[in-house]
Legacy VTK file of the C-alpha trace (Angstrom):
# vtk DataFile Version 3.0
C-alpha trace
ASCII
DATASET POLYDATA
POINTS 66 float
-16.166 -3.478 -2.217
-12.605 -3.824 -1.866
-9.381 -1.673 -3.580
-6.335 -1.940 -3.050
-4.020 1.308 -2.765
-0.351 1.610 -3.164
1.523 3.305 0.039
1.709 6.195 -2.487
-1.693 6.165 -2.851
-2.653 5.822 0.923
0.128 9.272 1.638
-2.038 10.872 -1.331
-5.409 10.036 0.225
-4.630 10.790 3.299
-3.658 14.385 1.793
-6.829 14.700 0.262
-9.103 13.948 2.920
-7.008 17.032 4.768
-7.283 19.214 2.030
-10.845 18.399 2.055
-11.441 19.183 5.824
-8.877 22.333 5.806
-11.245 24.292 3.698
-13.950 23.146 5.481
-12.254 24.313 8.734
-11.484 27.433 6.807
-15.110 28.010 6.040
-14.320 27.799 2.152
-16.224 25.286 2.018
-19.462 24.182 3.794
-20.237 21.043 5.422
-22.428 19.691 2.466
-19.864 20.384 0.098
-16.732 18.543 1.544
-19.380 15.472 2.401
-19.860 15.163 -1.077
-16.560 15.466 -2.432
-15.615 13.203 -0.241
-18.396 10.327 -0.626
-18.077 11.184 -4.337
-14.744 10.226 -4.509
-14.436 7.364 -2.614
-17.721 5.733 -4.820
-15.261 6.837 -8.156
-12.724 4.458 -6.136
-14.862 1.634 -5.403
-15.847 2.039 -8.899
-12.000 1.542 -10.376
-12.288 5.059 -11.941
-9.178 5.417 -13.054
-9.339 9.321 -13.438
-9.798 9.255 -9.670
-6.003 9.419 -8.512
-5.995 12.981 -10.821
-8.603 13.979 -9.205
-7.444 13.975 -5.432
-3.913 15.136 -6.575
-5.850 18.024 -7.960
-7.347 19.020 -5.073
-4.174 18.830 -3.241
-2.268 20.557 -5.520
-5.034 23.596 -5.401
-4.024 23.934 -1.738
-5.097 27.620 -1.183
-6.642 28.258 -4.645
-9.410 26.118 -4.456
LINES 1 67
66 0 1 2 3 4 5 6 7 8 9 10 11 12 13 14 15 16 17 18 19 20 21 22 23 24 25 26 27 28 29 30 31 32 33 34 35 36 37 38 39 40 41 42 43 44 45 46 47 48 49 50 51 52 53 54 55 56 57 58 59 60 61 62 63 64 65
């Protein structure tokens, strides 16, 4: 499996993968839940889904609300 990201997209995943372990760390979350948001979405990107770049904006952009 190999994808390529755009420096955008690296800044972006990087941002998601925090946003992912901030509400874990903030106990909104539990530990089952961020590991499968997070393998789910990197299998959508070794899969080309093209949604998939939505998707982790979305969960940035939810900052506090999700």
């Amino acid at each position: 499996m190999r994808t390529n990201l755009t420096a955008g997209d690296r800044v972006l995943l990087d941002r998601y993968i925090e946003s992912v372990l901030l509400r874990f760390g903030d106990n909104r979350i539990n530990l089952g839940s961020a590991t499968e948001e997070l393998a789910q979405t990197f299998v959508r990107v070794a899969q080309g889904d093209d949604k998939v770049i939505d998707h982790m904006r979305g969960v940035v952009e939810a900052g506090d609300d999700a």
